[in-house]
C-alpha positions as CSV (number, residue, x, y, z in Angstrom):
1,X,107.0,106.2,112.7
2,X,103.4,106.8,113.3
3,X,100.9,109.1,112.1
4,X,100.4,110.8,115.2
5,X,103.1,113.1,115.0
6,X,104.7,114.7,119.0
7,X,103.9,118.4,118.5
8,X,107.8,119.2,118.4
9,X,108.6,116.6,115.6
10,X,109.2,117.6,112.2
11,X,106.1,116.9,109.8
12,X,106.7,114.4,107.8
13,X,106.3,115.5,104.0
14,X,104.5,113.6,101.3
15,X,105.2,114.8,97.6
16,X,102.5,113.9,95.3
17,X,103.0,113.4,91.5
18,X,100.1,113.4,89.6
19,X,99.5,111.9,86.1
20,X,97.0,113.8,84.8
21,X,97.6,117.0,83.8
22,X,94.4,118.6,83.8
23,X,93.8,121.5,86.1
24,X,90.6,120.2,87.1
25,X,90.8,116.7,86.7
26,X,89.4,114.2,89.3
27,X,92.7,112.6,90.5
28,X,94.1,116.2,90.9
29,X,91.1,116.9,93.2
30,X,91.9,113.6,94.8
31,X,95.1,114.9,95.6
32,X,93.7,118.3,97.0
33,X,91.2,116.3,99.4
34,X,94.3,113.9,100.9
35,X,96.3,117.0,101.0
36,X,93.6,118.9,102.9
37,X,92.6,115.9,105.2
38,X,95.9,114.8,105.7
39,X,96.6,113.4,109.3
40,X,98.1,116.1,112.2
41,X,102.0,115.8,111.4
42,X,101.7,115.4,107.8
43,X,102.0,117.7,104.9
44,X,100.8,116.9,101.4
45,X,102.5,118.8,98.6
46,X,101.5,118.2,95.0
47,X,104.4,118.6,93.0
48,X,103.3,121.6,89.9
49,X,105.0,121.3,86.8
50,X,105.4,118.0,85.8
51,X,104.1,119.0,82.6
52,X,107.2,121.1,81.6
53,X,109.9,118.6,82.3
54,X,111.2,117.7,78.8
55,X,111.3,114.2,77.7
56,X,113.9,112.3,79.7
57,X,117.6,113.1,77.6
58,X,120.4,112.1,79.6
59,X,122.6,115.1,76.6
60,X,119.9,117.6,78.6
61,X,120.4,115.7,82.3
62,X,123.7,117.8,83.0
63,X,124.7,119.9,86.1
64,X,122.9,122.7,83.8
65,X,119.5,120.6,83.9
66,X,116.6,122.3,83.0
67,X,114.8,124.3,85.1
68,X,111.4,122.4,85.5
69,X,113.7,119.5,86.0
70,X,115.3,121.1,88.9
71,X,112.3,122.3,90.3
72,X,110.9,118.9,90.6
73,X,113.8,117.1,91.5
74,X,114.3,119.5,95.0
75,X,110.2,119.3,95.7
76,X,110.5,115.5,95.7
77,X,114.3,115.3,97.2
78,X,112.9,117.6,99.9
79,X,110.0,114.8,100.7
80,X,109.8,111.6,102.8
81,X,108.0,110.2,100.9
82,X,106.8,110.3,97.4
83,X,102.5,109.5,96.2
84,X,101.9,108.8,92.8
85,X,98.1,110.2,92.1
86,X,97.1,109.1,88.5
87,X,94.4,108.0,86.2
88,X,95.2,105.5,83.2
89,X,95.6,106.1,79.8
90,X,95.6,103.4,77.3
91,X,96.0,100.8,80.2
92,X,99.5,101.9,81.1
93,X,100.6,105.4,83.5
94,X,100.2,108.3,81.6
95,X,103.6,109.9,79.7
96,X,104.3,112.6,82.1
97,X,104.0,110.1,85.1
98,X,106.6,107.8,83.7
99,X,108.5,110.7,82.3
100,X,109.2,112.7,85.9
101,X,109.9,109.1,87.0
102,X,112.8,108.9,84.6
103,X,113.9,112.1,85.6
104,X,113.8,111.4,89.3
105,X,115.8,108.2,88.8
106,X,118.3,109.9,87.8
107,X,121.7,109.7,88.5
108,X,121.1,106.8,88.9
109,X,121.1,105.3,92.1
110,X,121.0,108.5,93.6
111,X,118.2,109.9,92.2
112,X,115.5,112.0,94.4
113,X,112.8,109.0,94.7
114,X,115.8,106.9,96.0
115,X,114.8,104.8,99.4
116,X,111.7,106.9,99.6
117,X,108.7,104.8,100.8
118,X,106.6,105.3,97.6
119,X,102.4,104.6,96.9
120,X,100.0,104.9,94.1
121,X,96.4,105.7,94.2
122,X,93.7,107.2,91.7
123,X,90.1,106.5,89.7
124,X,89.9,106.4,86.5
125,X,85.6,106.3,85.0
126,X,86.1,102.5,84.2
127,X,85.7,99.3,86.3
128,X,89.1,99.0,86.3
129,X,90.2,101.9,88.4
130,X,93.6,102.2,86.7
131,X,95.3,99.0,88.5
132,X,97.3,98.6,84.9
133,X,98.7,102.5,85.5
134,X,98.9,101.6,89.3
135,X,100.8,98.7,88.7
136,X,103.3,100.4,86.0
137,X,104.2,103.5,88.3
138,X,104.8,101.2,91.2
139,X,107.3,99.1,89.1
140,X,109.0,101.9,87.3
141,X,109.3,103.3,90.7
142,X,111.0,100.4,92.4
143,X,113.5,99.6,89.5
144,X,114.3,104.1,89.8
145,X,115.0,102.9,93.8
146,X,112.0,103.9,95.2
147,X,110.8,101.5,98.6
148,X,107.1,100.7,96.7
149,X,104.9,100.0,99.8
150,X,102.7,97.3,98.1
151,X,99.9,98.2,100.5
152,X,99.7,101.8,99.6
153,X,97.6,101.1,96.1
154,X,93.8,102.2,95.6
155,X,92.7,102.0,92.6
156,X,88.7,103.2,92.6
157,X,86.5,102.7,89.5
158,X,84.6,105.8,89.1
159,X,81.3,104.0,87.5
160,X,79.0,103.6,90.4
161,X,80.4,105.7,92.7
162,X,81.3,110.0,93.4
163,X,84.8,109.6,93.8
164,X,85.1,112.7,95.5
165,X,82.2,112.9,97.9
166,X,81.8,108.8,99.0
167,X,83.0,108.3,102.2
168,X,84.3,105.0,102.0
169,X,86.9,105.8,98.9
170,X,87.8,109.4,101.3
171,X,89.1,106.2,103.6
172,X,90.3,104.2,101.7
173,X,92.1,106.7,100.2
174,X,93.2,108.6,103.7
175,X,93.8,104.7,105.2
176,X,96.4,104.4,102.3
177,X,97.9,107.4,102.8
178,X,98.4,106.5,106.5
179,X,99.9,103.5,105.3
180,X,102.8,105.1,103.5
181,X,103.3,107.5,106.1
182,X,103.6,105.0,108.5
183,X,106.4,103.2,106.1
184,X,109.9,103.2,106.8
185,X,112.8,104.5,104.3
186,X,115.1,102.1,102.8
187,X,118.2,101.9,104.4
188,X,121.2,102.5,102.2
189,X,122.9,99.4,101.5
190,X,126.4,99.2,102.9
């Protein structure tokens, strides 16, 4: 598939989860500039309410599932494929990260994220640019059945450098999500 969509052909629709929760947080605004620069044929939608999924319960994780948990679940089901758009807390993904990927493993096997090509990218104000956190989500998401495109990672210290307004993290960042655009779905096994 490439990036330059044929006018009649469906978009093809990137869900991103973010890990920080903050309203105005710099990974959130990350998210807001690939959504708004996204490639012709591509829609970015950042997937609201991760927040208010409770902790992962499979006694909750019934046909009567809560309602955040069914909101998410259709926004990233809905998707072709899924961006993970996070910072790094305590060198690891931050809790409601790894908690929607719980619930999006679920059933599992069959879970929303399942076969979906899947990247990471964020900043974090350390040297380090969250590669720990980068490199947690894209695991969690492999083993929950997600396709992890290895490629589609950028994780940008924010010490020298405006994240939002450097022109060579904007492609980096846009280059990635190109890259997982451009990946192919996992084929069911038979």
């Amino acid at each position: 598939m490439s990036t330059t969509a044929h006018p009649a052909a469906a978009p093809v629709r990137v869900a991103v989860l973010l890990g920080s929760l903050r309203q105005a947080s710099v990974n959130r605004r990350l998210a807001e500039l690939l959504r708004e620069q996204a490639p012709a044929g591509v829609e970015v939608e950042i997937v609201e309410g991760l927040g208010d999924l409770p902790f992962y319960n499979e006694d909750v994780d019934t046909a009567d599932a809560p309602a955040a948990v069914r909101r998410v679940r259709e926004a990233v089901a809905a998707a072709d494929r899924v961006l993970a758009v996070t910072p790094e807390y305590n060198g690891t993904m931050p809790a409601a990260l790894n908690n929607a990927l719980d619930w999006l493993s679920r059933p599992y096997g069959q879970g929303a994220i399942v076969g979906k090509p899947f990247g990471v990218v964020g900043t974090t104000p350390t040297p380090y640019g969250g590669k720990w956190a980068h490199a947690d989500a894209a695991r969690s998401a492999g083993i929950a059945g997600a396709k992890v495109v290895e490629a589609v990672v950028v994780s940008q210290p924010g010490v020298d450098v405006d994240v939002l307004a450097d022109d060579e993290v904007r492609t980096r960042l846009l280059d990635a999500l190109r890259l997982l655009v451009d990946a192919e779905p996992a084929t069911a096994a038979a």
